[in-house]
N, CA and C atoms as a LAMMPS dump frame, in Angstrom:
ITEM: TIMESTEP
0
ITEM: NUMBER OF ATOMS
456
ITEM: BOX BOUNDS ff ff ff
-5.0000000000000000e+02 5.0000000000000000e+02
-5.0000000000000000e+02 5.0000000000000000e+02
-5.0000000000000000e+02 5.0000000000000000e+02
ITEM: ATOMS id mol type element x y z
1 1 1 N 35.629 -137.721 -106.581
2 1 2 C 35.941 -138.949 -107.283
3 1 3 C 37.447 -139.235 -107.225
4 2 1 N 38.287 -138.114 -107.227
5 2 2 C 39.863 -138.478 -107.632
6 2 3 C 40.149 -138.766 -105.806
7 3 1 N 39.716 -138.223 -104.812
8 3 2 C 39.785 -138.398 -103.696
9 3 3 C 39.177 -139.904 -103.345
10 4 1 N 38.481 -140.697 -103.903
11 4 2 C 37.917 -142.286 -103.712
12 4 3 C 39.132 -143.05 -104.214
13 5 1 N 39.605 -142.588 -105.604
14 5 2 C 40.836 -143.01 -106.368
15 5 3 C 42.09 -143.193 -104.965
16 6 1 N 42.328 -141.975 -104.88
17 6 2 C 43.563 -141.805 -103.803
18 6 3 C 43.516 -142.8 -102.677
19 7 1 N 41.897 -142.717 -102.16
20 7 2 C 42.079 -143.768 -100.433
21 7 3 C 42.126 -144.844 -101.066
22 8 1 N 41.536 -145.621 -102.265
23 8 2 C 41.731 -146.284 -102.615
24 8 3 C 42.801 -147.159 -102.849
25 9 1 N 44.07 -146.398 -103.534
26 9 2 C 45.036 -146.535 -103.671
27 9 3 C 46.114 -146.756 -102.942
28 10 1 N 45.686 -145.835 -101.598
29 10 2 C 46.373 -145.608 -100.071
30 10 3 C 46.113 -146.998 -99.491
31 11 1 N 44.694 -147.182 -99.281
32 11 2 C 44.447 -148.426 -98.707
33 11 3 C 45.324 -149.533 -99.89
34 12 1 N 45.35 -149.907 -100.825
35 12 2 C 46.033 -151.427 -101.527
36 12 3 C 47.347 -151.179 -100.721
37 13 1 N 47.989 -149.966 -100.626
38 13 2 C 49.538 -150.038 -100.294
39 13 3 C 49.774 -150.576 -98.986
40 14 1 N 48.524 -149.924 -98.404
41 14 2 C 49.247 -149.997 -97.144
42 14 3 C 48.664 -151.592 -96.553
43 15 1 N 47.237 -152.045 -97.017
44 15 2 C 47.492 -153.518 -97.031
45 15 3 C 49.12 -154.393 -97.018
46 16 1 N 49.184 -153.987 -98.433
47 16 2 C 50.739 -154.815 -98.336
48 16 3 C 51.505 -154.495 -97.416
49 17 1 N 51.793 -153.319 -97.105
50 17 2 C 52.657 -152.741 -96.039
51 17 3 C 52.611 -153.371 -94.715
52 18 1 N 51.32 -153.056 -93.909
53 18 2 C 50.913 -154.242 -93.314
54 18 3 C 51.579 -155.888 -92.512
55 19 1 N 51.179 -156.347 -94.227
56 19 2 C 51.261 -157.892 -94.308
57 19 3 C 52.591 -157.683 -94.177
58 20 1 N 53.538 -156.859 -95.068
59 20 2 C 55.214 -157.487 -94.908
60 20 3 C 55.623 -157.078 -93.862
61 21 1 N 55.47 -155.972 -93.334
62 21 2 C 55.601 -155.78 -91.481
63 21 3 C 55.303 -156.819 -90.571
64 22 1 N 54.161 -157.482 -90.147
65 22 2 C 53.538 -158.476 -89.39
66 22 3 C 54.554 -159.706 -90.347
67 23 1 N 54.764 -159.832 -91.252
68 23 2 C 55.489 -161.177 -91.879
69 23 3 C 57.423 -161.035 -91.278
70 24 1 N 57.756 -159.732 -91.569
71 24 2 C 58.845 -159.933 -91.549
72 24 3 C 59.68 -159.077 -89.967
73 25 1 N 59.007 -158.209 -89.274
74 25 2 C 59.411 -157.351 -88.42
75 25 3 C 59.059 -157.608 -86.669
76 26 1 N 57.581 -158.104 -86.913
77 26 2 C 57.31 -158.603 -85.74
78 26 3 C 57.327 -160.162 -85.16
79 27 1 N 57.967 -159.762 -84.371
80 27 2 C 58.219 -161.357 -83.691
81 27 3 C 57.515 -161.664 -82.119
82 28 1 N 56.627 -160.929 -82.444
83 28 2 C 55.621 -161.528 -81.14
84 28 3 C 55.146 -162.889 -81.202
85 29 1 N 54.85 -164.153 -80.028
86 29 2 C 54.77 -165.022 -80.086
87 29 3 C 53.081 -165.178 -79.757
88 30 1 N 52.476 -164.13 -79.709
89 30 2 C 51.125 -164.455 -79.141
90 30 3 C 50.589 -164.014 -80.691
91 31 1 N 51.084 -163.343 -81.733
92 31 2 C 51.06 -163.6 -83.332
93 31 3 C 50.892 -164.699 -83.543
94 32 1 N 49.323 -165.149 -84.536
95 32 2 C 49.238 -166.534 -85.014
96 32 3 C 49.621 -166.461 -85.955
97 33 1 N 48.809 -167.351 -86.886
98 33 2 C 49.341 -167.657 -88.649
99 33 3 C 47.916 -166.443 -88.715
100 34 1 N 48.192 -165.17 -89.203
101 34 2 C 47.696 -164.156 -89.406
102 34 3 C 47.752 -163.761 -91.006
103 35 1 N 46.43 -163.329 -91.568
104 35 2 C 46.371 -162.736 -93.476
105 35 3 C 45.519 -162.097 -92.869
106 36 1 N 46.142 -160.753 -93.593
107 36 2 C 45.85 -159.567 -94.108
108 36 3 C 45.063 -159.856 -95.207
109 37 1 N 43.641 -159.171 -95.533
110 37 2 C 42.636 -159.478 -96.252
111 37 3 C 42.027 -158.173 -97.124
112 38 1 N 41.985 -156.923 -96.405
113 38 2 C 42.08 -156.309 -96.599
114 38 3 C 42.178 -154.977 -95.907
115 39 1 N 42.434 -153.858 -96.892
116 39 2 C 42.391 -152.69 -96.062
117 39 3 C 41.557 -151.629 -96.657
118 40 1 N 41.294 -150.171 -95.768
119 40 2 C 39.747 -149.471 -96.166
120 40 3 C 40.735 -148.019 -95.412
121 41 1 N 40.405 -146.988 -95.88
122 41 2 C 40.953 -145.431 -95.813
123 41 3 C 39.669 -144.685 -95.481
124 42 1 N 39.553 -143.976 -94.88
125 42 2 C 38.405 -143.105 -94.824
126 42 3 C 38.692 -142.105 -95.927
127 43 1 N 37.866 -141.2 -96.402
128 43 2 C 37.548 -140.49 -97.192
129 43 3 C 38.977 -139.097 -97.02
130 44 1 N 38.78 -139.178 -95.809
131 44 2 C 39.863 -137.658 -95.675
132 44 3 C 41.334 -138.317 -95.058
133 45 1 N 41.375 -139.681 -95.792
134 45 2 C 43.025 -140.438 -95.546
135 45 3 C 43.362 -139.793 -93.921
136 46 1 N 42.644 -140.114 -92.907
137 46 2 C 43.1 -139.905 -91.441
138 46 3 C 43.006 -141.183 -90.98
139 47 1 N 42.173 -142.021 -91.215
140 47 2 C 41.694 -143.359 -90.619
141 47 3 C 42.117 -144.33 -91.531
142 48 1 N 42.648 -145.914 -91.19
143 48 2 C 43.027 -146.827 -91.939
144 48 3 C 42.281 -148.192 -90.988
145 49 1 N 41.613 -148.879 -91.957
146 49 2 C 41.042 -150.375 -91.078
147 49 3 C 41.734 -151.77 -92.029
148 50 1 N 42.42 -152.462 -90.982
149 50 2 C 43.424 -153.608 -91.688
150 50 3 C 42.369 -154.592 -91.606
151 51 1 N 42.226 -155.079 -92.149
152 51 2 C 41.266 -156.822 -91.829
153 51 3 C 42.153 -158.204 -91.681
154 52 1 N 41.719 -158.209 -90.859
155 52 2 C 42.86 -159.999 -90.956
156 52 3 C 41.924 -161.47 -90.543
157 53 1 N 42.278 -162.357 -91.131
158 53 2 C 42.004 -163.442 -90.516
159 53 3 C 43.022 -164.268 -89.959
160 54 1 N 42.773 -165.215 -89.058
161 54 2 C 43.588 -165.713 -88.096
162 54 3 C 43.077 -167.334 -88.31
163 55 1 N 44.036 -167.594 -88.404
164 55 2 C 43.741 -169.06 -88.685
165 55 3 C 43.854 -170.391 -87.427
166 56 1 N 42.853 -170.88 -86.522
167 56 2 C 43.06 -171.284 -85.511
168 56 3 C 41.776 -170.941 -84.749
169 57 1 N 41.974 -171.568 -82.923
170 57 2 C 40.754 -171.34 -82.23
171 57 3 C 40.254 -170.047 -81.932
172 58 1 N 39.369 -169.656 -81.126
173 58 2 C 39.141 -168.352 -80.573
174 58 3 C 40.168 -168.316 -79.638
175 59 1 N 41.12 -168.753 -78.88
176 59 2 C 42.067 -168.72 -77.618
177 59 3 C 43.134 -167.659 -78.517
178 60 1 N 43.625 -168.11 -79.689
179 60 2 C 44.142 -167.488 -80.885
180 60 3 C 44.132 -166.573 -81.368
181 61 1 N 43.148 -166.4 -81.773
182 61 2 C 42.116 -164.893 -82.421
183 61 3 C 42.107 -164.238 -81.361
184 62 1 N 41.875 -164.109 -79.782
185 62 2 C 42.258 -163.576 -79.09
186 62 3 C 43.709 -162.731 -78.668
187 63 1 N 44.241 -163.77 -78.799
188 63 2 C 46.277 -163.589 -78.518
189 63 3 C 46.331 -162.508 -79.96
190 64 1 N 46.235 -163.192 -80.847
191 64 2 C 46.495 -162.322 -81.977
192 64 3 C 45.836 -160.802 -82.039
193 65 1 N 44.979 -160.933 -81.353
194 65 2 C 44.256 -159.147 -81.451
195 65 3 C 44.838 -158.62 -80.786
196 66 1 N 45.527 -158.82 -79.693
197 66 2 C 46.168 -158.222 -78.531
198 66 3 C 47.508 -157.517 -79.033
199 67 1 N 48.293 -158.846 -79.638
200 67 2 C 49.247 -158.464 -80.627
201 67 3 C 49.419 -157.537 -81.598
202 68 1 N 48.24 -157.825 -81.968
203 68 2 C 48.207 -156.317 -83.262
204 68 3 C 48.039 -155.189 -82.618
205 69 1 N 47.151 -155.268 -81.761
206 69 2 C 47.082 -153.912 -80.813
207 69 3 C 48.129 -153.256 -80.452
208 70 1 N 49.6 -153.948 -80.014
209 70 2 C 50.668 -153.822 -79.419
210 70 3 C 51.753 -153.188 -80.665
211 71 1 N 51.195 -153.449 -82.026
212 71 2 C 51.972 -153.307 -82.735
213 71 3 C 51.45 -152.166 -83.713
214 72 1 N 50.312 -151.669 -83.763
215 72 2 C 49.397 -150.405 -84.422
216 72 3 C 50.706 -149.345 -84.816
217 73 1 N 51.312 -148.836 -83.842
218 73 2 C 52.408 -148.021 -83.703
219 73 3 C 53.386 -148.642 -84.997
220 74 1 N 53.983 -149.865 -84.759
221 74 2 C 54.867 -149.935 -85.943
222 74 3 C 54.342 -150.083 -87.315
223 75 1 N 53.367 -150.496 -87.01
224 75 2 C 53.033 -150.91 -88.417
225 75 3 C 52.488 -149.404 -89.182
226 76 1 N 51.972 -148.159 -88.24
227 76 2 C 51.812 -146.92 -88.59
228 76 3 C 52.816 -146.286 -89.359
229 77 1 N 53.871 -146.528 -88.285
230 77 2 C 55.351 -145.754 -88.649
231 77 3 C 55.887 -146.539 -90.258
232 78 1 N 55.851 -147.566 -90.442
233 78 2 C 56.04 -148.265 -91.603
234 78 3 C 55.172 -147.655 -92.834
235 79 1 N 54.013 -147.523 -92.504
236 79 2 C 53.042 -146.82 -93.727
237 79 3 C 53.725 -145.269 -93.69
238 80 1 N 53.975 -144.972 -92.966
239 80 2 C 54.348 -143.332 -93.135
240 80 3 C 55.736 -143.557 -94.055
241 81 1 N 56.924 -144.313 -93.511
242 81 2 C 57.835 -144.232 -93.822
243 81 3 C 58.318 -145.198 -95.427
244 82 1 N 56.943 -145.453 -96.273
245 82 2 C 57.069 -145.994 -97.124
246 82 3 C 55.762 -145.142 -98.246
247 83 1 N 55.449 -144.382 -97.764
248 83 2 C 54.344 -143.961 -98.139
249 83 3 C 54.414 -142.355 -99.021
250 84 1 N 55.445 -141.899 -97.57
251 84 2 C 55.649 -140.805 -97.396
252 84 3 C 54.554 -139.191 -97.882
253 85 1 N 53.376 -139.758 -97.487
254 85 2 C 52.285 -138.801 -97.485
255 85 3 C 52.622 -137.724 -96.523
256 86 1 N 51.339 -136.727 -96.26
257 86 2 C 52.109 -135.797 -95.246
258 86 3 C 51.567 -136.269 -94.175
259 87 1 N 50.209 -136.663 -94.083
260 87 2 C 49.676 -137.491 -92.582
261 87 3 C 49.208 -139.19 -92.756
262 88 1 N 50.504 -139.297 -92.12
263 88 2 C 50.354 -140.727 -92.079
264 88 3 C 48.711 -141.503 -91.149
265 89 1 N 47.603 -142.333 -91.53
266 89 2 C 46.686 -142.59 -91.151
267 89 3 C 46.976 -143.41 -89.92
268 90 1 N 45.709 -143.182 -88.881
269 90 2 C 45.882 -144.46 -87.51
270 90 3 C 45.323 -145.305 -88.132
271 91 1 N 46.196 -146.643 -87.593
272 91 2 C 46.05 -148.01 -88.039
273 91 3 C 44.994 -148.916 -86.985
274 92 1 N 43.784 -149.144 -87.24
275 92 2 C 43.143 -149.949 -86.502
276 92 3 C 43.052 -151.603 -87.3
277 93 1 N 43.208 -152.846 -86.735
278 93 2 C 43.113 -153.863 -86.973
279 93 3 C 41.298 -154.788 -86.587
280 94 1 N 41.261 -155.264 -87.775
281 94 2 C 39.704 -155.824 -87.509
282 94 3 C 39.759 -156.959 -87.908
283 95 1 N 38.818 -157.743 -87.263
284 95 2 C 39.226 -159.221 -87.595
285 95 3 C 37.749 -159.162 -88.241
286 96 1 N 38.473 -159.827 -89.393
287 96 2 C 37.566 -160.204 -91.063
288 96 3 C 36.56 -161.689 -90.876
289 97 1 N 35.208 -161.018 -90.89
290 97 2 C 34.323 -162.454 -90.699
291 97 3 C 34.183 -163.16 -91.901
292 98 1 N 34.559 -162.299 -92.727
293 98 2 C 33.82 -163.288 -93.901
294 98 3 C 34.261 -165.058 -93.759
295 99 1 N 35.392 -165.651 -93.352
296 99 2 C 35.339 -167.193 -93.372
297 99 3 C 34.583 -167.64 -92.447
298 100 1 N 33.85 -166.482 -91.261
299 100 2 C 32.84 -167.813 -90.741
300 100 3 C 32.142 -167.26 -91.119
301 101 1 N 31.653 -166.266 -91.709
302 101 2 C 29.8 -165.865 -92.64
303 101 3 C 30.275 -167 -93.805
304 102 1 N 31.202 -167.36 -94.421
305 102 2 C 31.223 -168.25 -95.496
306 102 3 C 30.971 -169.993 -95.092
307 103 1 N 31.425 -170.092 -93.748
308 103 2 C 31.579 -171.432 -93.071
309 103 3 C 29.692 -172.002 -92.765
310 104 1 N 29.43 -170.92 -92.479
311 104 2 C 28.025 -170.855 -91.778
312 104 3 C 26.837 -171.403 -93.267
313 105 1 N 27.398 -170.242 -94.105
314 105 2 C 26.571 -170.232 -95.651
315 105 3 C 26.699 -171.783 -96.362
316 106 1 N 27.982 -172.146 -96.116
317 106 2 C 28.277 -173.36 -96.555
318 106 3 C 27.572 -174.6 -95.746
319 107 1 N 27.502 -174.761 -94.114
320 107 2 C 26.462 -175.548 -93.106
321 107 3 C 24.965 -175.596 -93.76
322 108 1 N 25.083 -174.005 -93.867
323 108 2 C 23.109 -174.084 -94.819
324 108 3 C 23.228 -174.595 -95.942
325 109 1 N 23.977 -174.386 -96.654
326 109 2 C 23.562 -174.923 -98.077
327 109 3 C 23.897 -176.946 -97.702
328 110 1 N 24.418 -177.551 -96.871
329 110 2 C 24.641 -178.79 -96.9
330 110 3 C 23.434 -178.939 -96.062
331 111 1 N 22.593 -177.926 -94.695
332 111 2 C 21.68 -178.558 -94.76
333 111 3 C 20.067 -178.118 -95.502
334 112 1 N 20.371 -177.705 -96.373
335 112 2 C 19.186 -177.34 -97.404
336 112 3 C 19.157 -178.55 -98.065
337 113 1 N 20.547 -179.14 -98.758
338 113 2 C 20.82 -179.851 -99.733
339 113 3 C 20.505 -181.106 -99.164
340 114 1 N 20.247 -181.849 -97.486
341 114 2 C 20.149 -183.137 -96.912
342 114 3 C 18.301 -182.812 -97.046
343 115 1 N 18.07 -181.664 -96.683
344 115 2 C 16.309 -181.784 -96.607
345 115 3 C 15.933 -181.837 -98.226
346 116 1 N 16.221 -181.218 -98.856
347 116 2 C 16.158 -181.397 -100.597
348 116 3 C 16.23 -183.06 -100.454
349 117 1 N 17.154 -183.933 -100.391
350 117 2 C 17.569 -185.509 -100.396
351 117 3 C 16.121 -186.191 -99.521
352 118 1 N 16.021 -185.589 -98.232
353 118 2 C 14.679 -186.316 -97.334
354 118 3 C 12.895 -185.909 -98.83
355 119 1 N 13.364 -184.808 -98.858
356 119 2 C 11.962 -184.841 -99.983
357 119 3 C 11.984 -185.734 -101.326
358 120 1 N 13.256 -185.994 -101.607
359 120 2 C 13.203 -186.584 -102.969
360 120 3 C 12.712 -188.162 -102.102
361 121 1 N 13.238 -188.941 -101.873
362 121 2 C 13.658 -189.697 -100.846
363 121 3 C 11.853 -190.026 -100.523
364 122 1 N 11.103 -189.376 -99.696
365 122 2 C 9.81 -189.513 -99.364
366 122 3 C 8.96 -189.652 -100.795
367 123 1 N 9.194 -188.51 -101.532
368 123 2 C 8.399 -188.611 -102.976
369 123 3 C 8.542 -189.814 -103.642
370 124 1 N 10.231 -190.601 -103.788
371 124 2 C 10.087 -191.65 -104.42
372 124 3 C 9.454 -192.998 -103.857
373 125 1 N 9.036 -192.78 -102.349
374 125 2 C 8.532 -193.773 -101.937
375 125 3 C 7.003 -194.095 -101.116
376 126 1 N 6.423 -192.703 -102.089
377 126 2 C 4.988 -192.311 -101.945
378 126 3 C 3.699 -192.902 -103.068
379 127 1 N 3.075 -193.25 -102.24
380 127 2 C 1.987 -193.703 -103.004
381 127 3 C 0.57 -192.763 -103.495
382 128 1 N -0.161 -193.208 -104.067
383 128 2 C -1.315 -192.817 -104.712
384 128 3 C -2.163 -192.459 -103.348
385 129 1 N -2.881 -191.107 -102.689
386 129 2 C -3.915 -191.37 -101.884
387 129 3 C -5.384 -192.056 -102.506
388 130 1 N -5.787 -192.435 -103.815
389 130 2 C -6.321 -192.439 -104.481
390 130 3 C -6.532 -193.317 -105.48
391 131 1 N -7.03 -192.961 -106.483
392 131 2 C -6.863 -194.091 -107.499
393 131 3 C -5.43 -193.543 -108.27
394 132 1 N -4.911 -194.112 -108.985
395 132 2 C -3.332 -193.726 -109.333
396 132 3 C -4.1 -192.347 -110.888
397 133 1 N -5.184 -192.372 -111.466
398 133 2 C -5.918 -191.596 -112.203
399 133 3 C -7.469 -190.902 -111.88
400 134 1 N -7.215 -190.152 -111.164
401 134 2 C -8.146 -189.368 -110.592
402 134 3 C -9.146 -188.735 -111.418
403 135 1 N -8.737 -188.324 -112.716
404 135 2 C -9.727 -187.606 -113.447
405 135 3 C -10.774 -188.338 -114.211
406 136 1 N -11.981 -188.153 -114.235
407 136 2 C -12.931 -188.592 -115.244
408 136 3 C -12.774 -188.465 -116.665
409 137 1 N -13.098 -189.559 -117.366
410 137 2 C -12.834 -189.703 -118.489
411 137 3 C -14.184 -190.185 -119.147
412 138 1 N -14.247 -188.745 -120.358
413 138 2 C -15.846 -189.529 -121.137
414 138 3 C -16.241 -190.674 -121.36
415 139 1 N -17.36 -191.135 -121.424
416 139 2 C -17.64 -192.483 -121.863
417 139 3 C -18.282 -192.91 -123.006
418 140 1 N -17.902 -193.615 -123.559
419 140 2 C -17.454 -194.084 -125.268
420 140 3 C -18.638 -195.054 -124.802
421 141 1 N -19.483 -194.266 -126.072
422 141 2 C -21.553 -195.179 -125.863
423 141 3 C -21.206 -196.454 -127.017
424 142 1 N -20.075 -196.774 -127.74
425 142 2 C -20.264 -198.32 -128.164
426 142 3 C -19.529 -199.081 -127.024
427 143 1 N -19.138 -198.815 -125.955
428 143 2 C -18.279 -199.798 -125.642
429 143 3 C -19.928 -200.329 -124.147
430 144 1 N -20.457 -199.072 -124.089
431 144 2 C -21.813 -198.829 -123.057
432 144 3 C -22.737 -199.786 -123.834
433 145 1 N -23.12 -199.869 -125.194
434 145 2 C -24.301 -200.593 -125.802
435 145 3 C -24.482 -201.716 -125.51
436 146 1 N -23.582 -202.314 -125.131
437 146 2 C -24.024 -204.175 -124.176
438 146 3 C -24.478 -203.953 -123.113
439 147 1 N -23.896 -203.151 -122.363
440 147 2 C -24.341 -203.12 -121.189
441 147 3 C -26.231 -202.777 -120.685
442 148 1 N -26.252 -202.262 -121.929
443 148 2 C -28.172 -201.839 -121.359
444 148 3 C -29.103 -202.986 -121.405
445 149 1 N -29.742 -203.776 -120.7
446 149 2 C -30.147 -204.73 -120.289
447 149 3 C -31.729 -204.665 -121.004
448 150 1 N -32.087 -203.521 -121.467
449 150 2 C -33.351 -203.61 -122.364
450 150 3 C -33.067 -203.651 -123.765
451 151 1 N -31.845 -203.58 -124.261
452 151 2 C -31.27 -203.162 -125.898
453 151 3 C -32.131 -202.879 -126.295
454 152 1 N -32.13 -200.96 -126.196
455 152 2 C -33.031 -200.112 -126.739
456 152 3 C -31.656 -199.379 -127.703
């Protein structure tokens, strides 16, 4: 448990660490408008996974992975040298889906919400297959007593 605490803890830092490295140190131009989203430690603090999103086309998100790739090394040496643990973790960079699993979720729910509109839409402009009161209703013998043609 105190070891979940620790990567835990390892990972928030080195998130930030990260972000102000890529913000303030690297000046690669194939770097987009890049956020750091989050970060994840393995259990025995050897492994570190950065998440980023990239804001822009796939031509982008491309350039930018390349970039980070190029830069794993500094941004390592930065977590060590701010960290100062005894084994500094390898830095792998992952690009964070959640805005297009969210982009996608959001398409469904607008088109759930247009077929919801086509059903209301049809219902309000549906008619009776039938008589508009389908059920039988007893019959009331004074309103029947004229009607018997022998008045018994």
């Amino acid at each position: 448990m105190a070891n979940e605490v620790r990567a835990r803890k390892l990972a928030d830092r080195i998130k930030v660490i990260a972000a102000e490295t890529l913000e303030r140190r690297v000046k690669d131009p194939r770097l987009g408008f890049v956020t750091v989203t989050d970060a994840r430690v393995t259990g025995d603090l050897r492994e570190a996974s950065v998440f980023y999103t990239v804001y822009g086309d796939e031509e982008q998100r491309e350039s930018t992975a390349v970039a980070l790739d190029n830069v794993r090394g500094l941004v390592r040496s930065e977590v060590g040298a701010q960290t100062g643990i005894k084994f500094t973790p390898t830095i792998t960079f992952v690009l964070d889906a959640v805005s297009d699993n969210a982009r996608v979720i959001d398409d469904l729910i607008r088109q759930a919400h247009a077929a919801d509109e086509a059903v209301a839409e049809a219902a309000r402009k549906a008619t009776y297959a039938g008589e508009s009161d389908p059920y039988k209703k007893p019959v009331d013998l004074d309103e029947t007593a004229g009607d018997d043609p022998e008045g018994s």
